[in-house]
MDTraj code that builds the backbone (N, CA, C; nanometers):
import mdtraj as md
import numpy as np

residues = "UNK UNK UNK UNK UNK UNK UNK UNK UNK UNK UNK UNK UNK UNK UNK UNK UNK UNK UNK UNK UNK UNK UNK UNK UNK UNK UNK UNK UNK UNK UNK UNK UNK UNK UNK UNK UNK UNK UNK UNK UNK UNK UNK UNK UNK UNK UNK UNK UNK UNK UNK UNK UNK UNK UNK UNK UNK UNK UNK UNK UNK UNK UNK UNK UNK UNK UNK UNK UNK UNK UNK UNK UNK UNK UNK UNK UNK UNK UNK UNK UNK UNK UNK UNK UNK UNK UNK UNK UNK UNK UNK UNK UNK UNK UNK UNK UNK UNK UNK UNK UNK UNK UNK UNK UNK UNK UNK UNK UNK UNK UNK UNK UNK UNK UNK UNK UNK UNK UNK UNK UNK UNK UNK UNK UNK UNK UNK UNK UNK UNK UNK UNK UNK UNK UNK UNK UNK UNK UNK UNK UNK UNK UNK".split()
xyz = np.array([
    [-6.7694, -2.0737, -2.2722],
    [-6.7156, -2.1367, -2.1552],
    [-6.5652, -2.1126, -2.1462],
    [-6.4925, -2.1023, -2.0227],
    [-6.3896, -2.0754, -1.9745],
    [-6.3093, -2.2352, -2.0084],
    [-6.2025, -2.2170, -2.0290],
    [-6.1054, -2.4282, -2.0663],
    [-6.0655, -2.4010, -1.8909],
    [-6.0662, -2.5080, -1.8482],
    [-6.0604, -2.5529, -1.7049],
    [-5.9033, -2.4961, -1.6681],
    [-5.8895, -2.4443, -1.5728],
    [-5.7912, -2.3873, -1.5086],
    [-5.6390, -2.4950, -1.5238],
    [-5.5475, -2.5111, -1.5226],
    [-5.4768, -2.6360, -1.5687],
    [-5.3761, -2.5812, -1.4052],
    [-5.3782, -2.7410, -1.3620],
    [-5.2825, -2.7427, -1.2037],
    [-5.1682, -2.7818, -1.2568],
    [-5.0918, -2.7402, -1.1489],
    [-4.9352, -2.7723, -1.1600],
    [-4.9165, -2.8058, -1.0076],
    [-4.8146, -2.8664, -1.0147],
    [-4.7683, -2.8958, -0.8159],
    [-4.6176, -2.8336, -0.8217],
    [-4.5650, -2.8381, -0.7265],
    [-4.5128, -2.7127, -0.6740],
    [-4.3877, -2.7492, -0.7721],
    [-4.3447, -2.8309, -0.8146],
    [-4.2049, -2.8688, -0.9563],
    [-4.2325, -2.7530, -1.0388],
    [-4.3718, -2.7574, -1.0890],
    [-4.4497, -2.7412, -1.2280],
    [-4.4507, -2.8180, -1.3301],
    [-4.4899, -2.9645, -1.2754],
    [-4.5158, -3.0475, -1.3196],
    [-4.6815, -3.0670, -1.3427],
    [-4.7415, -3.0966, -1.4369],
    [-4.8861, -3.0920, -1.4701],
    [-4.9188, -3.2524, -1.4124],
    [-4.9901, -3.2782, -1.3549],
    [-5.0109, -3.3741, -1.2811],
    [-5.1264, -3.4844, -1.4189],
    [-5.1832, -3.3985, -1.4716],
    [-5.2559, -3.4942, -1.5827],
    [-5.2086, -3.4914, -1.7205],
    [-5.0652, -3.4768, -1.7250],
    [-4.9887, -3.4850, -1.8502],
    [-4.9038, -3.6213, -1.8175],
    [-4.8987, -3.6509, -1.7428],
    [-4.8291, -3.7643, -1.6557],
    [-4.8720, -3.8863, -1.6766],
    [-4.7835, -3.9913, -1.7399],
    [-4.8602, -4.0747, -1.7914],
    [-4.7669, -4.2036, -1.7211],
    [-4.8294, -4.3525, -1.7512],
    [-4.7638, -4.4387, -1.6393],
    [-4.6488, -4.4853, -1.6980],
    [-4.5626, -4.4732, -1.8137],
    [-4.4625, -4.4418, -1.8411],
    [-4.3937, -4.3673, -1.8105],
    [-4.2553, -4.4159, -1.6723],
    [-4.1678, -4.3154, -1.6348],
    [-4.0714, -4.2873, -1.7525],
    [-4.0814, -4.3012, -1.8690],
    [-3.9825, -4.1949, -1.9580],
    [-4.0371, -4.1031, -2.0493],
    [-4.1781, -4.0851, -2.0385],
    [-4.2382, -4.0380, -2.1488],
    [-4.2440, -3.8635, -2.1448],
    [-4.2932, -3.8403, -1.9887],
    [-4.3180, -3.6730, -1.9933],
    [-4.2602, -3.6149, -1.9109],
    [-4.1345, -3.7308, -1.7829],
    [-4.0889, -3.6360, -1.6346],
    [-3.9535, -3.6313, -1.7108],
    [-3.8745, -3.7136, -1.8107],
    [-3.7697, -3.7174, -1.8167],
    [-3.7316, -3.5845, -1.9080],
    [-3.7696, -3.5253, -1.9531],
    [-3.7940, -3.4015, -2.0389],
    [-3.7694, -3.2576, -1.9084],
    [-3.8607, -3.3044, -1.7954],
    [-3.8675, -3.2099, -1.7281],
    [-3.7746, -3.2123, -1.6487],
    [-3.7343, -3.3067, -1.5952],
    [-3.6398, -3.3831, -1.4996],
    [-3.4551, -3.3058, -1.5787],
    [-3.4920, -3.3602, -1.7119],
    [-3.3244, -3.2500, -1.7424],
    [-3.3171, -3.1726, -1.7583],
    [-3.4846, -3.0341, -1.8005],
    [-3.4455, -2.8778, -1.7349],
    [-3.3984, -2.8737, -1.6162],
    [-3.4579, -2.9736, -1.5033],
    [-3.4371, -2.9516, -1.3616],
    [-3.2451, -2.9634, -1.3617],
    [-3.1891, -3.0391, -1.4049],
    [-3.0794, -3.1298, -1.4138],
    [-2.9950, -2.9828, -1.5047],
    [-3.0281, -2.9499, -1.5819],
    [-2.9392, -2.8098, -1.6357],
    [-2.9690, -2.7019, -1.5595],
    [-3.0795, -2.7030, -1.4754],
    [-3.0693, -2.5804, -1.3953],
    [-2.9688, -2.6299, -1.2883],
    [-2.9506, -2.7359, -1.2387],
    [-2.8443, -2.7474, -1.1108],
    [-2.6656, -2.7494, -1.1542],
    [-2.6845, -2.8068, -1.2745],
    [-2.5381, -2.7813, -1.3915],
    [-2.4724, -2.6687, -1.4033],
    [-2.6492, -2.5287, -1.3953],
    [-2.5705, -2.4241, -1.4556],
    [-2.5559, -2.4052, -1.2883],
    [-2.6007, -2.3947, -1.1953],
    [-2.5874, -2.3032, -1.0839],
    [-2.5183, -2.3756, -1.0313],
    [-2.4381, -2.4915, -1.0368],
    [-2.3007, -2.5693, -0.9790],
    [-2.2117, -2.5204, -1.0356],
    [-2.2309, -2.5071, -1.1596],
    [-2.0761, -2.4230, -1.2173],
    [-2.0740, -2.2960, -1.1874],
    [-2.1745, -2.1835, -1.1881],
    [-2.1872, -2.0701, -1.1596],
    [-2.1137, -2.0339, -0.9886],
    [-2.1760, -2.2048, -0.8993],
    [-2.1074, -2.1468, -0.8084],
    [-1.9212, -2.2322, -0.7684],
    [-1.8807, -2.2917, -0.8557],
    [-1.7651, -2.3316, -0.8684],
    [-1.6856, -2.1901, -0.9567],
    [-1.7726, -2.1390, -1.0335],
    [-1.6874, -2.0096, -1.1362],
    [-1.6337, -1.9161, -0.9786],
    [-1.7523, -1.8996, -0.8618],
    [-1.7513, -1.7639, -0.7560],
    [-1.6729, -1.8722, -0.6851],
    [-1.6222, -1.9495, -0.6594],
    [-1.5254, -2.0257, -0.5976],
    [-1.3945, -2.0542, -0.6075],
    [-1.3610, -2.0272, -0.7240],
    [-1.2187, -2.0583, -0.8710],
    [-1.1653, -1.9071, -0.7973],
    [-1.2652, -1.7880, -0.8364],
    [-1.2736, -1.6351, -0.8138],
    [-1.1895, -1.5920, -0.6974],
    [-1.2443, -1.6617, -0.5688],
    [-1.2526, -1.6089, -0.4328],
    [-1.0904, -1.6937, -0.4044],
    [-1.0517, -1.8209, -0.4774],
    [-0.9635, -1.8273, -0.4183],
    [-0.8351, -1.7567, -0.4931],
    [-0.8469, -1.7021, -0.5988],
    [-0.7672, -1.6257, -0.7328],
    [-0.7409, -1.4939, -0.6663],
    [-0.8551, -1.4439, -0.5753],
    [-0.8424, -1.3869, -0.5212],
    [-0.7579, -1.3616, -0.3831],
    [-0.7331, -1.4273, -0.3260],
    [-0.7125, -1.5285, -0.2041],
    [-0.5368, -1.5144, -0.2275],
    [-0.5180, -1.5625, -0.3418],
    [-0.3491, -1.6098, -0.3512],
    [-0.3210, -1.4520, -0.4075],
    [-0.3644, -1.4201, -0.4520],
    [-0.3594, -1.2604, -0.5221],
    [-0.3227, -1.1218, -0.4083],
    [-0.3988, -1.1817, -0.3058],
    [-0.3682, -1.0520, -0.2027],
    [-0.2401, -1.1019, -0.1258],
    [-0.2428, -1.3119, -0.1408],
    [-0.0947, -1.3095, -0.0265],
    [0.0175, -1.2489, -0.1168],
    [0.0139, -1.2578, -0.2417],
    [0.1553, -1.2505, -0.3264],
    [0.1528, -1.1178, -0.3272],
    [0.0272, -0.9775, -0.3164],
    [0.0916, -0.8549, -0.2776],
    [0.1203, -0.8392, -0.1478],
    [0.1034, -0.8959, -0.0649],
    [0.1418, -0.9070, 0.0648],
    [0.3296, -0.9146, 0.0903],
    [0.3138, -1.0501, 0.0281],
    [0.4567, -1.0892, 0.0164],
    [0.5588, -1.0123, -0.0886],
    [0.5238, -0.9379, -0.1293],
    [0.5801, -0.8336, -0.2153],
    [0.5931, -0.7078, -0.2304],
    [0.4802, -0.6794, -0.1224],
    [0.4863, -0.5374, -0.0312],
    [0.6384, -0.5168, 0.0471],
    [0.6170, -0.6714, 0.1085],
    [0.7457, -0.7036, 0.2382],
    [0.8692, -0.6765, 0.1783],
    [0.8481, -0.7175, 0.0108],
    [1.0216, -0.7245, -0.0188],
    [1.0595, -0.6265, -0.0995],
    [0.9867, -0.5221, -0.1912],
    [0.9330, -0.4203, -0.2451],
    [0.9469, -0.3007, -0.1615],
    [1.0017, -0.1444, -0.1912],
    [0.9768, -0.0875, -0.1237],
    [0.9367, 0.0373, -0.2387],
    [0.8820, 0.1486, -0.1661],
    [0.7850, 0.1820, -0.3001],
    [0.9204, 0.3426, -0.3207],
    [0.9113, 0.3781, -0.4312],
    [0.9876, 0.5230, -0.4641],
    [1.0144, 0.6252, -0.3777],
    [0.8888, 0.6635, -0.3015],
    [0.8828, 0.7296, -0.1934],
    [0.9372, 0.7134, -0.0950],
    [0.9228, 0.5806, -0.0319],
    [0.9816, 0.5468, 0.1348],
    [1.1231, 0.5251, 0.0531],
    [1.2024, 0.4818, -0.0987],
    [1.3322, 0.5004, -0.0742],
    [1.3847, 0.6402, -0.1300],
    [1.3178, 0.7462, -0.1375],
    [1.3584, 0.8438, -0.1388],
    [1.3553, 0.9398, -0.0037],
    [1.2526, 0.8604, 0.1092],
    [1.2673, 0.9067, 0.2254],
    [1.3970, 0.7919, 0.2926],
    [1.4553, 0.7118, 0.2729],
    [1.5428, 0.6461, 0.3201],
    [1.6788, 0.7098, 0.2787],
    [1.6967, 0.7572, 0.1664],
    [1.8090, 0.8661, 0.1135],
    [1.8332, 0.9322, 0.1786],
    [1.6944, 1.0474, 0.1971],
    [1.7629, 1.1855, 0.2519],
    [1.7367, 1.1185, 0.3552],
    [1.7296, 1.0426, 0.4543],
    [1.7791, 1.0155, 0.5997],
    [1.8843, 0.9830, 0.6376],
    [1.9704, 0.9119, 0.4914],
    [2.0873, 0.8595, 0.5249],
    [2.2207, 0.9683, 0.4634],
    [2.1462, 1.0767, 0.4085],
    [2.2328, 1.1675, 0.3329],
    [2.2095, 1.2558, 0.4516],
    [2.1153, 1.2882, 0.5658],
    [2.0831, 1.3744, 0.6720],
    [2.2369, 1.3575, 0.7790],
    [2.2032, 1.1977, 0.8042],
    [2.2870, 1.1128, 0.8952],
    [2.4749, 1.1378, 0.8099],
    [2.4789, 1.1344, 0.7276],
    [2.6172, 1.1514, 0.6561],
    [2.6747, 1.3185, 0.7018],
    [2.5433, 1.3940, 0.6395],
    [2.6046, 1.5471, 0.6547],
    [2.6194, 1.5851, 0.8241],
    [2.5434, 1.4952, 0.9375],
    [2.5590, 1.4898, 1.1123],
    [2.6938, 1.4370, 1.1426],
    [2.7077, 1.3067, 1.0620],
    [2.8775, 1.2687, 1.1449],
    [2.9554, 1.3574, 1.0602],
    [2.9723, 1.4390, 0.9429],
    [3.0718, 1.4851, 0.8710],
    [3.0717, 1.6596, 0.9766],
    [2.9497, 1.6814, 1.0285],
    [2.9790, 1.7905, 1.1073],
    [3.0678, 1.7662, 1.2290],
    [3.0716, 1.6488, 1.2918],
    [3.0938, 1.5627, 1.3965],
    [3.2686, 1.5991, 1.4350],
    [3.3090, 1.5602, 1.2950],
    [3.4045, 1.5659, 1.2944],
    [3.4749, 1.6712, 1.2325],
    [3.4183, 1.7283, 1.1751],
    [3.4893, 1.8946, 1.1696],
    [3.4655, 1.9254, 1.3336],
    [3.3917, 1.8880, 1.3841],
    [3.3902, 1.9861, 1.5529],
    [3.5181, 1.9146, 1.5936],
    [3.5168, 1.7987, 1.6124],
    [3.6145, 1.7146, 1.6787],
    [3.7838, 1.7639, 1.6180],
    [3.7741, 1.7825, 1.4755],
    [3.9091, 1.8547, 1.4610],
    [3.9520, 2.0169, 1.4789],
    [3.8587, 2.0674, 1.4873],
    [3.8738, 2.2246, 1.4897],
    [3.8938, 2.2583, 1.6644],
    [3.8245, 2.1240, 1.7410],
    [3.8453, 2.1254, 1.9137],
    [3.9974, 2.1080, 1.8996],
    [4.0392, 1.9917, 1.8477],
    [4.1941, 1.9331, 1.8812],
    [4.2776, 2.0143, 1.8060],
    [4.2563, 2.1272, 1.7148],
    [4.3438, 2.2171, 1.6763],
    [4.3600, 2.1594, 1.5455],
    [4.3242, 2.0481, 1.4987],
    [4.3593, 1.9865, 1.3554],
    [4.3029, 2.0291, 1.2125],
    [4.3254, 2.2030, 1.2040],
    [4.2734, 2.2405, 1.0791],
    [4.2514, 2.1985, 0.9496],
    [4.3254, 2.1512, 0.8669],
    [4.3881, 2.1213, 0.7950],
    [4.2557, 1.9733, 0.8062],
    [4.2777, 1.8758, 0.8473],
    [4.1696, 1.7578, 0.8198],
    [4.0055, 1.8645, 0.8721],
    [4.0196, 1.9299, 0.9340],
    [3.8381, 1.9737, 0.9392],
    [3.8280, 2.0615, 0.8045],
    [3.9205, 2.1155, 0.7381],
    [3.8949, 2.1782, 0.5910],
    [3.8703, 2.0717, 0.5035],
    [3.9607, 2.0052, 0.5097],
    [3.9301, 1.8491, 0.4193],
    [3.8106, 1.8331, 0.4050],
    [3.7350, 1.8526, 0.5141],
    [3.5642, 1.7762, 0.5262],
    [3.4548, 1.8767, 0.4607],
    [3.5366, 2.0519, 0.4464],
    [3.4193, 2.1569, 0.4163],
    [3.4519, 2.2511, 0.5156],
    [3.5088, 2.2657, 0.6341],
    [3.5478, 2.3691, 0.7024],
    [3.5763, 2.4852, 0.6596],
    [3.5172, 2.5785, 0.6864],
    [3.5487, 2.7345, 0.6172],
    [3.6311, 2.7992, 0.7905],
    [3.7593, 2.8427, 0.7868],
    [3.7708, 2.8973, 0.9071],
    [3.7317, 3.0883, 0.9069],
    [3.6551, 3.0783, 1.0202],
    [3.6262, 3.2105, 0.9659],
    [3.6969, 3.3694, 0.9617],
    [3.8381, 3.3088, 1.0147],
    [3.9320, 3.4309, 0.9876],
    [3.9675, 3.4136, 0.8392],
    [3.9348, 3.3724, 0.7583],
    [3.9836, 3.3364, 0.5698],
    [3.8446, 3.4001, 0.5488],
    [3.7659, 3.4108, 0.5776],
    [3.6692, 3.4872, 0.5340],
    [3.7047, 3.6905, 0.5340],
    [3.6426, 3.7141, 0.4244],
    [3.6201, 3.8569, 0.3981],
    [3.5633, 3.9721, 0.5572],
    [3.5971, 4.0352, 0.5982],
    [3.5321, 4.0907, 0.6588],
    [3.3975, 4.1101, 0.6662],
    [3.3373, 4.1878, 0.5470],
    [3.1929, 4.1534, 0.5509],
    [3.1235, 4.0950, 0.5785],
    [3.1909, 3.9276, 0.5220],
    [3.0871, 3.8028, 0.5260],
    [3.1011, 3.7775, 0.6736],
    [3.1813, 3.8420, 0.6986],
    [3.2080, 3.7795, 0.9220],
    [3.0834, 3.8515, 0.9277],
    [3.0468, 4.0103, 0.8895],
    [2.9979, 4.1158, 0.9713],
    [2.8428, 4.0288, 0.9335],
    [2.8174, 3.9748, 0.8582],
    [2.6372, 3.9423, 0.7726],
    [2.6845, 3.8262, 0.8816],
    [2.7745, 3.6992, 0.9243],
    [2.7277, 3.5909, 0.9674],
    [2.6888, 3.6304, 1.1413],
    [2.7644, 3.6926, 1.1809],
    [2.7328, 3.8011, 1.2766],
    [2.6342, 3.8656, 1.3411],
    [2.5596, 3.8942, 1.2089],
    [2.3771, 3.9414, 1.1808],
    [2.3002, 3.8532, 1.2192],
    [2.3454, 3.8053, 1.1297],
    [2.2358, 3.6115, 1.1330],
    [2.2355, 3.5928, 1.2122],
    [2.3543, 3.5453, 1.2688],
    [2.3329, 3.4966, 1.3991],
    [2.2336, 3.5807, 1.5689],
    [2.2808, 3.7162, 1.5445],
    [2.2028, 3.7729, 1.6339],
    [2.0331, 3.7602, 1.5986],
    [2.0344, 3.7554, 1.4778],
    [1.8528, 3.7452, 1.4159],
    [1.8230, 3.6102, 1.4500],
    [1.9215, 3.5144, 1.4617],
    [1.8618, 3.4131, 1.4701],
    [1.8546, 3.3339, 1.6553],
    [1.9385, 3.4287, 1.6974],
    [1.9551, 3.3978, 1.8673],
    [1.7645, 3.4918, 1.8748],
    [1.7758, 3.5761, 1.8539],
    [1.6265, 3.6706, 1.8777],
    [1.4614, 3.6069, 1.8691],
    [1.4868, 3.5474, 1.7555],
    [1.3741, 3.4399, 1.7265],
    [1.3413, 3.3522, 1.8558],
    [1.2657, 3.3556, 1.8491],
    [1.1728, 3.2290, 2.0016],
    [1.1615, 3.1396, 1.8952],
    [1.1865, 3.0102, 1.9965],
    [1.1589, 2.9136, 1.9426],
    [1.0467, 2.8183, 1.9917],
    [1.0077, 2.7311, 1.9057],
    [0.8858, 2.6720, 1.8908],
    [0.8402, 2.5212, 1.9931],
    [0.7518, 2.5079, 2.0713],
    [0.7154, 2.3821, 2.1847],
    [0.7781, 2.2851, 2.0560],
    [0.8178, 2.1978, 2.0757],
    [0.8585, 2.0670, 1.9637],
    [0.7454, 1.9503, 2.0150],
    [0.6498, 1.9042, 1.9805],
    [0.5120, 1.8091, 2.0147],
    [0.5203, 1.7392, 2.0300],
    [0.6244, 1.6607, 1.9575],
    [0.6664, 1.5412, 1.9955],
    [0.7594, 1.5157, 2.0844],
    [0.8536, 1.6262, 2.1724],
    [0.9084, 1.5837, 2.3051],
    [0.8259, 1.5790, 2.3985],
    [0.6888, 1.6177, 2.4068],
    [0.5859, 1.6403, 2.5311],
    [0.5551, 1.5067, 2.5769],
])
top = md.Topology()
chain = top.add_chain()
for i, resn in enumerate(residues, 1):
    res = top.add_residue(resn, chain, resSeq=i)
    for name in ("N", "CA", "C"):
        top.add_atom(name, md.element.get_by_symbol(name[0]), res)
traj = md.Trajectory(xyz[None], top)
């Protein structure tokens, strides 16, 4: 013979292990139930602790992005401001070599080109015609 099939109800509680003493056989079962909600309250307080660790973690790179600037953008801030230095220092060699004021546009780097060698006149001369010859290029970003 087969031992009789044994029921459970939907807990998995055995319904004829159950005796009329409420401390004898639910309270046993009752604090697996009670450590399963322990562990999965803390489990979901641990993904809660997480999310907000997380949370303050992205404002403080946020806020430190803002005040932070990274190697790159200040090595592109250099040569923009070393670009902008070598534009007004041309500025004003034009402005003194217009008003006749040699002497301060040499100060700045001025080469006048009668102090130059003949040759180097005859090659800047070159260049320059090679470089008037060249077509130049749509620029994309004035369109």
């Amino acid at each position: 013979m087969r031992p009789a099939a044994q029921s459970t109800n939907f807990w998995g509680i055995d319904p004829s292990k159950q005796s009329d003493d409420a401390s004898s056989g639910t309270v046993n079962e009752l604090l697996g139930d009670t450590t399963n909600l322990l562990i999965m309250g803390g489990l979901i307080a641990f993904l809660m602790f997480a999310l907000l660790i997380a949370q303050v973690g992205k404002q403080a790179g946020r806020r430190s992005g803002r005040l932070m600037v990274t190697d790159g953008a200040m090595e592109v801030i250099a040569a923009e401001r070393q670009e902008e230095e070598v534009a007004r220092q041309q500025q004003w060699i034009d402005y003194y070599v217009q008003t006749g004021d040699l002497a301060k546009a040499k100060e700045l780097g001025w080469e006048d080109p009668a102090d130059l060698p003949q040759w180097k006149q005859h090659e800047l001369e070159q260049a320059a015609e090679v470089d008037a010859a060249m077509p130049t290029m749509v620029d994309l970003e004035d369109i």
